[in-house]
VMD Tcl script that draws the C-alpha trace (Angstrom):
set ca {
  {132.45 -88.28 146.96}
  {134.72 -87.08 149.54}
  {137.37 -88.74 151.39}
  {138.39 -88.93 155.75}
  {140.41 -85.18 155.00}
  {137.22 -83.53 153.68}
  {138.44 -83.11 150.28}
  {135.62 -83.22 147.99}
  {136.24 -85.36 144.55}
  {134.11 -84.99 141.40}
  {133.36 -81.82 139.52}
  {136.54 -79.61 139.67}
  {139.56 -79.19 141.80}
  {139.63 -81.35 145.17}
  {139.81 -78.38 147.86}
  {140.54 -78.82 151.56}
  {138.89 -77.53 154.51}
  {140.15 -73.94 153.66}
  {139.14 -74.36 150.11}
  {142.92 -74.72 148.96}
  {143.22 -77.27 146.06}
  {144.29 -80.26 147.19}
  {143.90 -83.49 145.06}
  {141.87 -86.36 146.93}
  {143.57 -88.94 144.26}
  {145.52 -91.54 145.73}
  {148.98 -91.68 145.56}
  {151.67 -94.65 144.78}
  {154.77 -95.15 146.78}
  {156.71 -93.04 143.85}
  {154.11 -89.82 144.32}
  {152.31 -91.08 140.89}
  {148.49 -90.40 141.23}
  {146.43 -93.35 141.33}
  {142.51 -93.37 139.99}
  {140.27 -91.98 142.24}
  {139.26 -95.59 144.60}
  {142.56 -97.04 143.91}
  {144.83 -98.07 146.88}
  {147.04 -96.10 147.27}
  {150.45 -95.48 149.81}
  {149.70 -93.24 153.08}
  {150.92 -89.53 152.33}
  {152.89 -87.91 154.96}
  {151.49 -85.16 156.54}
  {152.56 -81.64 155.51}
  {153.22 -78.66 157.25}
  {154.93 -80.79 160.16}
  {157.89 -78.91 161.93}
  {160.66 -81.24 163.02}
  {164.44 -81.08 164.45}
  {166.80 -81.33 162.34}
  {167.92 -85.34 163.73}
  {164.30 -86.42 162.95}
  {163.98 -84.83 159.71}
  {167.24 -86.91 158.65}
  {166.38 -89.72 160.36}
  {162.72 -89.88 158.97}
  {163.72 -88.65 155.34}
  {166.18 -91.93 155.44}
  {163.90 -94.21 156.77}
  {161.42 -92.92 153.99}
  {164.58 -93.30 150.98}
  {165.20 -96.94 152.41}
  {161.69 -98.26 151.97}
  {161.98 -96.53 148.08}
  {159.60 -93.98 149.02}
  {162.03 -90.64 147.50}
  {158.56 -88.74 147.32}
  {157.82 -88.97 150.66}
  {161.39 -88.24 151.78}
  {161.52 -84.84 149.30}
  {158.06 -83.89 151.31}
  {159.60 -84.26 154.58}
  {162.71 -82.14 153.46}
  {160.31 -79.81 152.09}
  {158.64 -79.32 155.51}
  {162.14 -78.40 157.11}
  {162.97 -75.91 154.32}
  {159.58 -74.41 154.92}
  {160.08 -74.25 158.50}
  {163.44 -74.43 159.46}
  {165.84 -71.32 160.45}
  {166.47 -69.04 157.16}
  {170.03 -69.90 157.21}
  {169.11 -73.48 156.26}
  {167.06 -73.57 154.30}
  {168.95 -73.70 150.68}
  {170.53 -76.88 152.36}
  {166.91 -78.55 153.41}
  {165.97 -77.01 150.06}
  {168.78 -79.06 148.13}
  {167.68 -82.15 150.16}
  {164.18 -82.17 148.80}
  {166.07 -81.59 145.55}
  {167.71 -85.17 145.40}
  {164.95 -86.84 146.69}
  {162.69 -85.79 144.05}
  {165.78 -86.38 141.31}
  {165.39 -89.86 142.73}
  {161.82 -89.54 142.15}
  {162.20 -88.94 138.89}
  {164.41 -91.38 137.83}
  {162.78 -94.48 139.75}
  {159.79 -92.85 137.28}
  {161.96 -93.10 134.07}
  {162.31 -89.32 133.86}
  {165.61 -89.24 132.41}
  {166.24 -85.60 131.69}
  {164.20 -84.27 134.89}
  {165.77 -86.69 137.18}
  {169.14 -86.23 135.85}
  {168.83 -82.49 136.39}
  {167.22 -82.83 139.83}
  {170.23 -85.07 140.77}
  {172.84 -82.47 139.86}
  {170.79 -79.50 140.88}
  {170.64 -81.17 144.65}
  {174.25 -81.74 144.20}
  {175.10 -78.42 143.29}
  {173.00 -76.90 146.43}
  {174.09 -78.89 149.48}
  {177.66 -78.50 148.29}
  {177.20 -74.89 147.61}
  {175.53 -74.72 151.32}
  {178.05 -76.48 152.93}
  {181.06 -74.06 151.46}
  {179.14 -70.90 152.32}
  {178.30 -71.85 155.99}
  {181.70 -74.05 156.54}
  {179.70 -76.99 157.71}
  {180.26 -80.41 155.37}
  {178.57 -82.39 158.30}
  {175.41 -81.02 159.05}
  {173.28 -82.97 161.42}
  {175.51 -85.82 160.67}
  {175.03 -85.65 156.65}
  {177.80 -86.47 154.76}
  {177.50 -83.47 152.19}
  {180.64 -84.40 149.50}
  {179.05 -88.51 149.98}
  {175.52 -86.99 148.95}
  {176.89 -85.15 145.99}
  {179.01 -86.92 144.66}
  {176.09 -90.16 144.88}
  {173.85 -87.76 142.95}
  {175.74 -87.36 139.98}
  {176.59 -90.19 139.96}
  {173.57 -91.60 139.53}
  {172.62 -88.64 136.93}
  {175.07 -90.02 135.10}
  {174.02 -93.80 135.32}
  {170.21 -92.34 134.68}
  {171.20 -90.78 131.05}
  {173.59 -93.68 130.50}
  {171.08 -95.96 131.09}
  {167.64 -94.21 129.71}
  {165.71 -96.85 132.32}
  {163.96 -96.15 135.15}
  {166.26 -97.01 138.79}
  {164.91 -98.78 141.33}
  {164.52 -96.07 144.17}
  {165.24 -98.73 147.03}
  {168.28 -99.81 146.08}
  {169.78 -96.47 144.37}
  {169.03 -94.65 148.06}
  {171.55 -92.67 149.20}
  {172.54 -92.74 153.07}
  {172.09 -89.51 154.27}
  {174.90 -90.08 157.08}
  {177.41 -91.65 155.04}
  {178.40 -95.16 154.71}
  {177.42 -97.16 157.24}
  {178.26 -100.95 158.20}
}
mol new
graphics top color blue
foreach p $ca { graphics top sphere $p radius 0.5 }
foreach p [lrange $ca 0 end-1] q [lrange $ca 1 end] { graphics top cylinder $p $q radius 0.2 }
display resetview
């Protein structure tokens, strides 16, 4: 059984085209994976180099319809491919998304930790390179939402709903 992308399902790993694993299970809107057949949420593409305004502007669009997973992957993509000097910031992104992640999952403890590692990155980022608005992000808003929603997840011990605990990436808006 294979799927459109060519990667094979059955005996083994899934592999793509170039024979890297790759899993061929479907995915929900939270990254979980899905039985093989199930119906599953689009992924976003990987490996897809962006500007800086898009990458915010898609990551958001991705945390407002409660998709954090998808968000973290397009932050990943600009960490991956975006200039070395910002890359702990993209890098600390993809950090709170997945802390998001993992608390809309009811991962208390990882999604907790996420949460204040993110926090702890773009903050630390934004004091080494003098820049608390990068690309419009409000860097002190975005920390200071991450912990505290850590703090709300091991309060709590529930699982948040990802839609309506999304940060906005440019601040408060009206």
């Amino acid at each position: 059984m294979s799927d459109a992308s060519g990667v094979r399902a059955g005996r083994g790993r899934d592999r793509d085209a170039e024979g890297r694993a790759r899993s061929a299970r479907p995915r929900d809107g939270l990254g979980r994976p899905l039985p093989y057949g199930a119906q599953g949420v689009a992924r976003q593409p990987e490996g897809v180099v962006r500007g800086p305004e898009d990458t915010v502007t898609e990551a958001q669009a991705l945390l407002d319809a409660g998709k954090p997973f998808h968000a973290h992957e397009v932050f990943e993509d600009a960490w991956k491919t975006g200039p070395e000097e910002e890359r702990a910031l993209w890098r600390g992104l993809a950090q709170l998304a997945v802390g998001l992640t993992h608390a809309a999952r009811g991962n208390v403890t990882g999604g907790a930790r996420l949460l204040r590692r993110g926090a702890e990155a773009v903050e630390g980022w934004a004091t080494r390179t003098g820049r608390a608005r990068p690309y419009g992000l409000e860097v002190a808003e975005l920390a200071a939402w991450a912990r505290e929603l850590a703090a709300v997840v091991e309060r709590n011990a529930v699982a948040v709903d990802a839609r309506a605990r999304a940060p906005r990436l440019r601040g408060k808006q009206p």
